[in-house]
N, C-alpha and C positions, 0 to 999 in steps of 0.2 A: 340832704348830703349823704346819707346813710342810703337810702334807697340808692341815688345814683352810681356810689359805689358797689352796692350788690349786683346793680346790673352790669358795670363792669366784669367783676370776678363771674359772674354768669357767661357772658360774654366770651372772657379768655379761655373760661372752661368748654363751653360749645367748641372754641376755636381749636382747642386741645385737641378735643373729642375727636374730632373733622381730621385734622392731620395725622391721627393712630387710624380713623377709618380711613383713610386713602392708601398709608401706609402699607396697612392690613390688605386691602384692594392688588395694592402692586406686588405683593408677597406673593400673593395668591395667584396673580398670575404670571410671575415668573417658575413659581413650583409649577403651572398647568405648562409651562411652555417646554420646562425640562424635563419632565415627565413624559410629554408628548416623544421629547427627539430620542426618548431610551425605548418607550413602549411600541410608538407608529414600525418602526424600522423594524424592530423584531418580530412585528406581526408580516413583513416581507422574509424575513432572513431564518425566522422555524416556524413556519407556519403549519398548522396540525395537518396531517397527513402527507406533506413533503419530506423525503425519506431522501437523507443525504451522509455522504462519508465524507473522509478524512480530503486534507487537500492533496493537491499536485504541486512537485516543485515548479518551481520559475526555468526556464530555459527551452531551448531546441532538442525534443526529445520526440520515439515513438515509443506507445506504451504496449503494456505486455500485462496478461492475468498468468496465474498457476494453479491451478486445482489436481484437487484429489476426489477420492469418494469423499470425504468430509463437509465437501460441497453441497452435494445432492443437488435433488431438483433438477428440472428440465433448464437445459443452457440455448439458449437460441445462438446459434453458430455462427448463422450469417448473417445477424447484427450487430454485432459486438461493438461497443460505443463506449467510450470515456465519455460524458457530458461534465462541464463545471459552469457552477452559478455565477452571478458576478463578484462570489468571492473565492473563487476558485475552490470551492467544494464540489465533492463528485457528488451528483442529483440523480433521482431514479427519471422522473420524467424530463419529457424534452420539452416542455411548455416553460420549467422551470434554468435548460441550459441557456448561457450566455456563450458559451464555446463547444464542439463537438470534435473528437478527434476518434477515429477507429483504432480498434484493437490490433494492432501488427505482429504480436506474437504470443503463440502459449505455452506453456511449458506444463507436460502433465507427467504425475505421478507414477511410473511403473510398478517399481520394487522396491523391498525391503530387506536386509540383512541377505541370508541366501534362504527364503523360502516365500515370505510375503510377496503375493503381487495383489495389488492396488485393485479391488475389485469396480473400479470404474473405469478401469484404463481402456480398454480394447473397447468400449463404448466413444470416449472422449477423444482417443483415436483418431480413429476409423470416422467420425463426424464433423469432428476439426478437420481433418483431411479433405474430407468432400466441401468446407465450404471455403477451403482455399486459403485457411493460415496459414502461417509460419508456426511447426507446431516444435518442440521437443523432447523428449521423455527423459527424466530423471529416477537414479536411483539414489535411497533415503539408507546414508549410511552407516552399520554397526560397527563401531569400532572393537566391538570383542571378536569380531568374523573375521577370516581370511579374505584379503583384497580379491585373489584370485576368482574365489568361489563365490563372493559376492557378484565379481564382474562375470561369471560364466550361467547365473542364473539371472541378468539383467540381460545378457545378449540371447539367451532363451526366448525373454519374456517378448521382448521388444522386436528383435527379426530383425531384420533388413530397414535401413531408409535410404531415402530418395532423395537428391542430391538436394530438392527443397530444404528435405528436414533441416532441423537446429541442428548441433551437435547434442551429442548424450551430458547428462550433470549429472556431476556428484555434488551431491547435500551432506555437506557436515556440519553437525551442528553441536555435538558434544563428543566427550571422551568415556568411556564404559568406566567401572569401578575395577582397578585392578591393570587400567589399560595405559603405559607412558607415552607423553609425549610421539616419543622416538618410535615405538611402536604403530602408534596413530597413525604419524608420515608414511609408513615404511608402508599397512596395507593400502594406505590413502593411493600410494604410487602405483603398486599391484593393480588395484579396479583402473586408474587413470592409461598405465600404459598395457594394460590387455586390451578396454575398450578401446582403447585408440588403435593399436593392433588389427583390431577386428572390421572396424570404420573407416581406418583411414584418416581419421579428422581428427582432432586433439580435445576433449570433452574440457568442458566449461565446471568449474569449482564454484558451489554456493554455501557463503555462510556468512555467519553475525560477524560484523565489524571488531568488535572487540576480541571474541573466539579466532577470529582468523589473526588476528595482529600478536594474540598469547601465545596458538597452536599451532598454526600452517606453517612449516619450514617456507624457508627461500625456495627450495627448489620445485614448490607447488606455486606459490604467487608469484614466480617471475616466468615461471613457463604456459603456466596454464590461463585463461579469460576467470578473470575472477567475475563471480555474480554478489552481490555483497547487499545484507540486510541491516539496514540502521533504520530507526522508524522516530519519526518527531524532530529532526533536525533538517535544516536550511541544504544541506550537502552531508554526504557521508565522509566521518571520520576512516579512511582507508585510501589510501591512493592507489592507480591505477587500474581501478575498476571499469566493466563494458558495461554490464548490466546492476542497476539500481534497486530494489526491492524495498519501498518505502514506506509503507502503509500494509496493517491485516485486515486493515477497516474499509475498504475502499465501496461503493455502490459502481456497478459496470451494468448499462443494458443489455440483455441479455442474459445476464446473469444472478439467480437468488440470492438470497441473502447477501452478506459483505465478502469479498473475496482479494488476496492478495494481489495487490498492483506494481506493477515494475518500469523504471524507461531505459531505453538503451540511447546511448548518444548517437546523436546523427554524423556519421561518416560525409565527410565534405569531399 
């Protein structure tokens, strides 16, 4: 009787045993299976030597780069390509695009205050030009400078364009120490209605969304094409904006390193 009860208690303990190892068994292969759907995918989505930037928003857009000398490097002109993966991240190669749009406009660097000019310009130019962009040249503005004298060393630098060209921008991006509001506007207006004066065309105003909402009087954002930079959001905080400026991260072919990306809305 004793015997046959040991085998018993043997028995349920084997049976135990059997049911922690099966257990253990399905544990083991549900962590292999979760593990797999975080790990496998990753090994698609960063895979070592795939060099990819920030994404593009959702919508009907043509995109745009802006450089300076800051850039450097050799820019291949007449390839310029947005590629995105299928997660809409910008890709360097095209083995890795799911989508391909070309580059429809650039905006390059002139001048500075009234004496800097952009020692990359009359290169970036003169090569955008020939390989048939829409290109435009911007000046990078001092608010402790006279408008004037800002705007009469940007139409120095820059010459003549061609009814292709963009319009001229002004880049504001801060206020100098010492420099009001009121003041800001006043030479802001100076460079905007000299150069326009001088072109004919009414130049394009670029700046941060929150700086343009604190410092740009009404009579610059309701006359002028605002260009406006907000970076990491779905839509920028600014209404009535042409031009988008969303990313400093972006990868473009054609072009080194990471470089500012822009869209402009498509005119129906």
């Amino acid at each position: 009787m004793a015997m046959a009860k040991t085998r018993k208690r043997n028995k349920r303990k084997r049976g135990q045993s059997g049911e922690i190892v099966r257990r253990l068994k399905q544990i083991a292969v549900l962590t292999a299976i979760l593990l797999l759907t975080i790990y496998v995918p990753s090994l698609f989505w960063n895979r070592p030597g795939v060099e990819s930037g920030d994404k593009v928003p959702k919508g009907d857009y043509l995109y745009g780069i802006d450089v300076s000398h800051h850039n450097g490097g050799r820019f291949v002109w007449d390839s310029l390509r947005v590629m995105t993966d299928n997660r809409g991240r910008t890709v360097r190669s095209i083995s890795e695009a799911y989508d391909i749009k070309p580059v429809s406009f650039v905006f390059i660097k002139a001048t500075e205050g009234v004496s800097m000019k952009d020692s990359d310009f009359r290169k970036n130019w003169k090569e955008s030009g020939k390989a048939g962009l829409r290109r435009g040249a911007y000046h990078f503005f001092r608010s402790s400078k006279d408008g004037n004298d800002q705007a009469a060393h940007f139409i120095a630098t820059v010459g003549d364009l061609s009814a292709r060209d963009l319009p001229p921008v002004l880049d504001i991006e801060s206020i100098h120490l010492g420099c009001s509001r009121e003041l800001l506007n006043e030479r802001a207006l100076q460079w905007l209605r000299a150069v326009e004066k001088r072109y004919g065309r009414k130049p394009i105003v670029y700046s941060g969304a929150s700086f343009a909402r604190d410092n740009l009087s009404r009579e610059i954002t309701d006359n002028y094409e605002i260009w406006i930079a907000h970076y990491g959001t779905s839509s920028p905080a600014f209404d009535g904006w042409t031009y988008w400026q969303f990313t400093d991260k972006a990868v473009v072919y054609g072009v080194p390193g990471h470089v500012d990306l822009s869209v402009r809305k498509v005119r129906k």
